[in-house]
N, CA, C and O atoms as a MOPAC input file, in Angstrom:
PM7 MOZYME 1SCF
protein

 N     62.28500 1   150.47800 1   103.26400 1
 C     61.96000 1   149.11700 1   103.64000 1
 C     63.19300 1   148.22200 1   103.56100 1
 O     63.40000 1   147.27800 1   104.32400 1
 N     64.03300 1   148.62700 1   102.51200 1
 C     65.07300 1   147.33400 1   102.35100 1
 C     65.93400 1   147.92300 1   103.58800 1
 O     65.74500 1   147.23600 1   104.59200 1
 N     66.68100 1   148.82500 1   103.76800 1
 C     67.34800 1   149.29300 1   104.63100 1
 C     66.71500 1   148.50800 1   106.53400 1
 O     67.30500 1   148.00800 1   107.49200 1
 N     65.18500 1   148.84400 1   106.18100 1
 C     65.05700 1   148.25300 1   107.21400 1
 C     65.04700 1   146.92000 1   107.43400 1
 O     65.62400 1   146.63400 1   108.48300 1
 N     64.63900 1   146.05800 1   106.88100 1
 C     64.90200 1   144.42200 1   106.43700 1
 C     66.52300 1   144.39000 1   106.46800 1
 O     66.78700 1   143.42900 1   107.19000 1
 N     67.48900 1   144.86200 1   106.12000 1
 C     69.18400 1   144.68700 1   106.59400 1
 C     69.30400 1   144.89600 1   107.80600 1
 O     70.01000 1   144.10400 1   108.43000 1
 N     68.65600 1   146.03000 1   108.54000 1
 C     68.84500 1   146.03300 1   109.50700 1
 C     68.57300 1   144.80800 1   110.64200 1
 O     69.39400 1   144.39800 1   111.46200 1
 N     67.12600 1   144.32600 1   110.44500 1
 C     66.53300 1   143.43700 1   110.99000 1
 C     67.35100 1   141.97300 1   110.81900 1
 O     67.52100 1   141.13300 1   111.70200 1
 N     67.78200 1   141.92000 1   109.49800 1
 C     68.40700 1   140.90200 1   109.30700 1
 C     70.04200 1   140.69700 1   109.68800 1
 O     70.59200 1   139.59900 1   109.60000 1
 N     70.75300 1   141.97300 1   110.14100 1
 C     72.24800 1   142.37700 1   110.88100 1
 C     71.62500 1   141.73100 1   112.41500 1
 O     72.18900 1   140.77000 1   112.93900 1
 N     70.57500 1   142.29600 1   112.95700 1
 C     70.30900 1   141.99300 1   114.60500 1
 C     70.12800 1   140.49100 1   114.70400 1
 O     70.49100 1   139.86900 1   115.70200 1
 N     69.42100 1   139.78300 1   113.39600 1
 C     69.10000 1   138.67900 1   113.97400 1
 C     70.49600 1   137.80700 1   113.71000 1
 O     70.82000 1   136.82800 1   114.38300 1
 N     71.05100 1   138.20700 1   112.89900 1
 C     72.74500 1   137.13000 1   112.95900 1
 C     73.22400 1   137.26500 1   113.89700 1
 O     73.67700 1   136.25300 1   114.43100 1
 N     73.40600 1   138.86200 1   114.73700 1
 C     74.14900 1   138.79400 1   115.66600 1
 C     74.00700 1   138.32200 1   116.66100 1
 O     74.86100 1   138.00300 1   117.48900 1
 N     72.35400 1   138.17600 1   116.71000 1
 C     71.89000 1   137.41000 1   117.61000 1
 C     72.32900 1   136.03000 1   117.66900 1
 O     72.74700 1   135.79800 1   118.80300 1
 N     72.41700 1   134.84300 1   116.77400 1
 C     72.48900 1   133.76100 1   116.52700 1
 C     74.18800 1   133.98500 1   116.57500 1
 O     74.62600 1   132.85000 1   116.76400 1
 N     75.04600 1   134.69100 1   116.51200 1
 C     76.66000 1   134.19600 1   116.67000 1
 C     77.00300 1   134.70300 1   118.11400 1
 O     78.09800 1   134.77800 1   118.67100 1
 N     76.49600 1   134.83400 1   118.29200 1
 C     76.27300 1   135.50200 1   120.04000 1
 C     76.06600 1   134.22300 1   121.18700 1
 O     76.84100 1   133.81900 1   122.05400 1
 N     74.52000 1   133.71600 1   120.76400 1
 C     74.29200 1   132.51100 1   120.85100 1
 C     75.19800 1   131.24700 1   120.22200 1
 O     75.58100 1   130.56200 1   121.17000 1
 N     75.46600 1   130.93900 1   119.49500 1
 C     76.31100 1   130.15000 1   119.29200 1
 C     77.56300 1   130.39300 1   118.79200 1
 O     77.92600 1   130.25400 1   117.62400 1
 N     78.09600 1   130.70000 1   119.57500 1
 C     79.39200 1   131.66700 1   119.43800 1
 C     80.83500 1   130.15900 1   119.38600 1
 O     81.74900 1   130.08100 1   118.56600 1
 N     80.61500 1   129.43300 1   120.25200 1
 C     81.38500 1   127.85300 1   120.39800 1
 C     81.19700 1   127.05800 1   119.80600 1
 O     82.08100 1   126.22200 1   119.62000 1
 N     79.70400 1   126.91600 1   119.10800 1
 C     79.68700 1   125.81900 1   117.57200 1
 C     80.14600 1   126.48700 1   116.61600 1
 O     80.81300 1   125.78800 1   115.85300 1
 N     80.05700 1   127.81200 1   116.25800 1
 C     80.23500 1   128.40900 1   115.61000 1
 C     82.16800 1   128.49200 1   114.83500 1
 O     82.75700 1   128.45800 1   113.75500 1
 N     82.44700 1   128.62100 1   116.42700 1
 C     83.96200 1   128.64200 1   116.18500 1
 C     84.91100 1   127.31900 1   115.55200 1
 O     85.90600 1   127.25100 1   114.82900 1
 N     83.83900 1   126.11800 1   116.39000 1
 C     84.28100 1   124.64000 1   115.95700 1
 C     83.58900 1   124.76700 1   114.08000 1
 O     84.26000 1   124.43700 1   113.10200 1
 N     82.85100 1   125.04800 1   114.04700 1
 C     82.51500 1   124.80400 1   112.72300 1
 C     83.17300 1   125.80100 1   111.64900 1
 O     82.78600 1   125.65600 1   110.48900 1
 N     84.17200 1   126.84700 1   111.92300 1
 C     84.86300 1   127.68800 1   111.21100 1
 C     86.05500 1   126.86600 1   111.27500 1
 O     86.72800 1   126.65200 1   110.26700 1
 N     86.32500 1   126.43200 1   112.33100 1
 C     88.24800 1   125.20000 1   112.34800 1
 C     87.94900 1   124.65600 1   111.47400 1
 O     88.69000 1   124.72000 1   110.49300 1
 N     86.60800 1   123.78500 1   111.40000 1
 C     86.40300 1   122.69000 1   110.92600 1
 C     86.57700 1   122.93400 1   108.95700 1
 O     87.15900 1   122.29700 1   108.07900 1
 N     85.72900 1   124.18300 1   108.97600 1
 C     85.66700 1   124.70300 1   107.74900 1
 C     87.07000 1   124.94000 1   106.66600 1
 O     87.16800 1   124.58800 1   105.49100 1
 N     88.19700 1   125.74400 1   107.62800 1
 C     89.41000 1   125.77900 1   107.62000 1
 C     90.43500 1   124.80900 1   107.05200 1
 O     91.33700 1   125.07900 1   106.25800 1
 N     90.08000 1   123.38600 1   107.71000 1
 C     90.85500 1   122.19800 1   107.64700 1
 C     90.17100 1   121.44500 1   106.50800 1
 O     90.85900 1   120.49600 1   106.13100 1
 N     88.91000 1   121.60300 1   105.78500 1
 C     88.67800 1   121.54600 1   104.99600 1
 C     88.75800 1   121.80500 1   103.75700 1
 O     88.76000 1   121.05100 1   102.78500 1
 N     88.85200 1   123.40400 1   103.87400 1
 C     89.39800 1   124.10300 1   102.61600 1
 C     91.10200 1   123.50600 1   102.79000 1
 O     91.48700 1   122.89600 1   101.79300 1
 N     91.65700 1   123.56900 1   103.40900 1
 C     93.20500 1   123.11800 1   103.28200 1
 C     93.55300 1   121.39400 1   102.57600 1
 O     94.40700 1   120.93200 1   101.81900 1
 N     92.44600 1   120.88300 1   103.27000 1
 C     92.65000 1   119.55400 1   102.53500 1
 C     92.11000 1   119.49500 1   101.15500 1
 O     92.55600 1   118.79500 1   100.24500 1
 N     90.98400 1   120.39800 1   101.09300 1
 C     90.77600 1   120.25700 1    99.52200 1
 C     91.62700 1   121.01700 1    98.84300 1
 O     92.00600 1   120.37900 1    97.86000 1
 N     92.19200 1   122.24300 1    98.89700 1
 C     93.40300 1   122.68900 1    98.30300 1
 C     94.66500 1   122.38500 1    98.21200 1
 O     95.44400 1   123.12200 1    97.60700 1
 N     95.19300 1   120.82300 1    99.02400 1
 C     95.85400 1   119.98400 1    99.11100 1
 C     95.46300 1   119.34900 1    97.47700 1
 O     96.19300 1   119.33900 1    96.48600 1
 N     94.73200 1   119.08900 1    97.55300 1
 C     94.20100 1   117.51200 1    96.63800 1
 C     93.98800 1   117.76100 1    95.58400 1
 O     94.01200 1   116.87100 1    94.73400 1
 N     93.64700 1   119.31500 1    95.20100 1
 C     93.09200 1   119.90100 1    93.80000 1
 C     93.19200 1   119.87900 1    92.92200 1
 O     92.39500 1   119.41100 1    92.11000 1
 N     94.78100 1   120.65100 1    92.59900 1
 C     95.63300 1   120.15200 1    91.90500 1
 C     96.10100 1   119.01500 1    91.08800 1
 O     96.80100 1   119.08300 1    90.07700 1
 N     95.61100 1   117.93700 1    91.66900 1
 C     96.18800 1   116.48600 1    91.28800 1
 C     95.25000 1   115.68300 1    90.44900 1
 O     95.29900 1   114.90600 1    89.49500 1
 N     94.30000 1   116.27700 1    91.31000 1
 C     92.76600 1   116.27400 1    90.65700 1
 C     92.72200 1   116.68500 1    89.34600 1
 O     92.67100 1   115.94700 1    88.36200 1
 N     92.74900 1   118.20500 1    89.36900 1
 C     92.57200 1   118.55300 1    87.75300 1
 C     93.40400 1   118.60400 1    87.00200 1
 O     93.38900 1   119.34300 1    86.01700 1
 N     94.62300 1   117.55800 1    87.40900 1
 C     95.75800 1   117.63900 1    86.41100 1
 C     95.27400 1   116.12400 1    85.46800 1
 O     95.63500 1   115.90500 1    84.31200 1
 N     94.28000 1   115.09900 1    86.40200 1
 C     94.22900 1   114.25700 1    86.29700 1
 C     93.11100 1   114.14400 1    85.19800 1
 O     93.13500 1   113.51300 1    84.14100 1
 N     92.09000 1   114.96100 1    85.76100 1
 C     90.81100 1   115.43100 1    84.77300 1
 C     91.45300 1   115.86700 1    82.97600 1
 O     90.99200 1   115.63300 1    81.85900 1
 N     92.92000 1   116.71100 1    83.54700 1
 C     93.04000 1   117.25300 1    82.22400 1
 C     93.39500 1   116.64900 1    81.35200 1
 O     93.30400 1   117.05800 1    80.19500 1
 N     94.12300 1   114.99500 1    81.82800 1
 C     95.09400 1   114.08200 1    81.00000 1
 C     94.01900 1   113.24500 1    80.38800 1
 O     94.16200 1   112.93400 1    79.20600 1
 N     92.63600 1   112.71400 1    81.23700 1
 C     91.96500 1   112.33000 1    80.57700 1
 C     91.08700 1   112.90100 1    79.80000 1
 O     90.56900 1   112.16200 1    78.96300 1
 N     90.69400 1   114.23600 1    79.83100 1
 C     90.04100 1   114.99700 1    78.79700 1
 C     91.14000 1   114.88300 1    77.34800 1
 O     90.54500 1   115.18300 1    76.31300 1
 N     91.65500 1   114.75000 1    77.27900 1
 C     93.01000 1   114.98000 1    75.92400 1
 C     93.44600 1   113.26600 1    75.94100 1
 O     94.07100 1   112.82700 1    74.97600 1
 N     93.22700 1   112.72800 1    76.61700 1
 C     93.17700 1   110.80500 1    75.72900 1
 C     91.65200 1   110.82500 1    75.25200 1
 O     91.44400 1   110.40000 1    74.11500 1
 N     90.51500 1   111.29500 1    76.03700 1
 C     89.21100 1   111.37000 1    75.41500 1
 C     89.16200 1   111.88600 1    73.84100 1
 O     88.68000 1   111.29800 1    72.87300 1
 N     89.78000 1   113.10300 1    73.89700 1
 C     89.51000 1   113.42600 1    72.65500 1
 C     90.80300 1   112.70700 1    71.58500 1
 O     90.48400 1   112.55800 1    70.40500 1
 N     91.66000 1   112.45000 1    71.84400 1
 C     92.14100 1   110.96800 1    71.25700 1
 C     91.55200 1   110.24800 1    70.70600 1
 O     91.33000 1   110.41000 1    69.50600 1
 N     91.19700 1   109.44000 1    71.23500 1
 C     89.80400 1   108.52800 1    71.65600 1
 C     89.07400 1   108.29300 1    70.24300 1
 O     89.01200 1   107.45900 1    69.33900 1
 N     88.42700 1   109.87500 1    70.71400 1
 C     87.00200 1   110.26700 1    69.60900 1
 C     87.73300 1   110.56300 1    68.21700 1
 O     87.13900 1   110.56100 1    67.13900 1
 N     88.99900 1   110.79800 1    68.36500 1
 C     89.96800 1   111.20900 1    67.01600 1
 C     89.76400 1   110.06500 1    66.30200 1
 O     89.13200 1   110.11100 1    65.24700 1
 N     90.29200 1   108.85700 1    66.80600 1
 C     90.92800 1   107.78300 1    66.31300 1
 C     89.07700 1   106.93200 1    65.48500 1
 O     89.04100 1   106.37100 1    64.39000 1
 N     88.09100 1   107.08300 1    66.23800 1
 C     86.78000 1   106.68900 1    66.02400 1
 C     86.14000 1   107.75100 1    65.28500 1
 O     84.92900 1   107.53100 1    65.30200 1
 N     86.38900 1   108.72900 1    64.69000 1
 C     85.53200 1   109.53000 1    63.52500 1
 C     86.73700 1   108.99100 1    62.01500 1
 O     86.22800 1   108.80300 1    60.91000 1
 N     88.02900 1   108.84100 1    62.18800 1
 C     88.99800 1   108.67500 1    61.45000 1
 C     88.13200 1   106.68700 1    61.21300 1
 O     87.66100 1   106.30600 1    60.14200 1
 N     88.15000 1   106.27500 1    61.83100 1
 C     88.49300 1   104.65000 1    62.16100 1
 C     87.15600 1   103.97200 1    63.04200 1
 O     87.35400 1   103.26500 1    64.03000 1
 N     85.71400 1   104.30800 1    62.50900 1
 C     84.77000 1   103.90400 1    63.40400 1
 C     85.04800 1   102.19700 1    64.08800 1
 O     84.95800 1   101.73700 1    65.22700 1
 N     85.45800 1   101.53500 1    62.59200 1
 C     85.70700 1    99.84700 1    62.99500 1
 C     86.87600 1    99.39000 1    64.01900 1
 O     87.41000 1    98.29000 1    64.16100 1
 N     87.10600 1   100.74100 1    64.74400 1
 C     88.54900 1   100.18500 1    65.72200 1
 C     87.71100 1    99.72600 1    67.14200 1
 O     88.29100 1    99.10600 1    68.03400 1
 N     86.16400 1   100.14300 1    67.24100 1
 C     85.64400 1    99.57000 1    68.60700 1
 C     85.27900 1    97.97400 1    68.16000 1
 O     85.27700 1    97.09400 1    69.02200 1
 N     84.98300 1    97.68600 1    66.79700 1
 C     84.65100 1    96.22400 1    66.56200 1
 C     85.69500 1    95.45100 1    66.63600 1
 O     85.57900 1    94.39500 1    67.25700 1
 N     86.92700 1    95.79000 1    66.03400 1
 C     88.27300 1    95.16200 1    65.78200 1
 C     88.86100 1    94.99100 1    67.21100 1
 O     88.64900 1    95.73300 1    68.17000 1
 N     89.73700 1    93.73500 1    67.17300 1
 C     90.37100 1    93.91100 1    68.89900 1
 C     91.49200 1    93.75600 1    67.93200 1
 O     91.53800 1    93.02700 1    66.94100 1
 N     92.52900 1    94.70500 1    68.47300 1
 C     93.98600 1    95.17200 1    67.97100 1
 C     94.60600 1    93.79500 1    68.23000 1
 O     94.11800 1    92.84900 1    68.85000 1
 N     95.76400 1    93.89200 1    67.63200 1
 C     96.96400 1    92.78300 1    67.83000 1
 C     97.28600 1    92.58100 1    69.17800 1
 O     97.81500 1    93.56400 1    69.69800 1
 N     97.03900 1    91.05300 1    70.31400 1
 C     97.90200 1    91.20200 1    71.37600 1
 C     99.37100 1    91.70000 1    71.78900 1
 O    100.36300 1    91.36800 1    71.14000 1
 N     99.42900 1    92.54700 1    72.95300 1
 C    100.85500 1    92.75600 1    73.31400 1
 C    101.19400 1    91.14600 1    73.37600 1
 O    100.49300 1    90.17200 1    73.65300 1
 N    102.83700 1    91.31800 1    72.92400 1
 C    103.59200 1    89.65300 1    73.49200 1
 C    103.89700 1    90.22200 1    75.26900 1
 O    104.26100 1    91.29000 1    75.76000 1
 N    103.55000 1    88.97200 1    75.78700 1
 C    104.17400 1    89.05700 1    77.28600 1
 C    105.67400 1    89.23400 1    77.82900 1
 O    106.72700 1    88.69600 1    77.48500 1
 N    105.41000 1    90.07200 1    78.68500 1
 C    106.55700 1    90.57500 1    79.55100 1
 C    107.49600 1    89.26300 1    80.17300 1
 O    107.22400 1    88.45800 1    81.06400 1
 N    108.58000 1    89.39300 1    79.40600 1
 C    109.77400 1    88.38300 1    80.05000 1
 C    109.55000 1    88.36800 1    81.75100 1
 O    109.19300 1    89.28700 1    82.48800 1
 N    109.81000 1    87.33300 1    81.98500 1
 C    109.93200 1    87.10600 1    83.47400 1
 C    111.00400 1    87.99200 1    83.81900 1
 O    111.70800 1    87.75000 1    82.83900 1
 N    111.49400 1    88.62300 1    84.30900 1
 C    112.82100 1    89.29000 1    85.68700 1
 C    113.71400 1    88.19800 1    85.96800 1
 O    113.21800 1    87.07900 1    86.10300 1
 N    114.84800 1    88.34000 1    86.06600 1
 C    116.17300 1    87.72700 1    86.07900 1
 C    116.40700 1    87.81500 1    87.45000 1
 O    116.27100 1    88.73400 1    88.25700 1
 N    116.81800 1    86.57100 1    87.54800 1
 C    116.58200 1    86.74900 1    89.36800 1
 C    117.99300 1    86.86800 1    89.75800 1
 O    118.83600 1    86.15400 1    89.21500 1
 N    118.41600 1    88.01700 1    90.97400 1
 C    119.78800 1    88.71500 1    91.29200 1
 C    120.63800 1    87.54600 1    91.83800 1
 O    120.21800 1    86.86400 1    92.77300 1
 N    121.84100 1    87.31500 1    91.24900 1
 C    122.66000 1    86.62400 1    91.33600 1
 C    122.85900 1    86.36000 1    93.05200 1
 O    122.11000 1    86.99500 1    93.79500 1
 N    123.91400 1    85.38400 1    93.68100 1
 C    123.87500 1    84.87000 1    95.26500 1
 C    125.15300 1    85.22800 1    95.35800 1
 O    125.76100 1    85.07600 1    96.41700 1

């Protein structure tokens, strides 16, 4: 039975790429340029995921050590000097 159900199920794909043999092909480019752009981007991605997973657990370091650091607001930074404007 299973043998025959593969079989049945080999005729009817071939049937359907047969038949759509030109969407088929557009939707494999399409597929293509997809995987390339996401394997473009990936990288950057989970480098990005990884920097904030490791300030997260920072984070949670500093708040099992220091629960009162979410009540407390830290010391302001002093402001950034203005830029020296390039001589004429």
């Amino acid at each position: 039975r299973t043998a025959a159900s593969l079989e049945s199920a080999s005729r009817e794909l071939d049937t359907l790429v047969k038949a759509g043999s030109d969407d088929l092909l557009v939707g494999l480019q399409e597929f293509r340029f997809l995987m390339e752009t996401f394997s473009r981007y990936s990288e950057p991605v989970g480098q990005s995921l990884d920097s904030t997973a490791r300030n997260f657990q920072e984070f949670s370091r500093q708040l099992r050590q220091n629960p009162g650091v979410l009540l407390r607001a830290g010391e302001p930074e002093p402001p950034l000097a203005p830029a020296a404007e390039p001589a004429r």
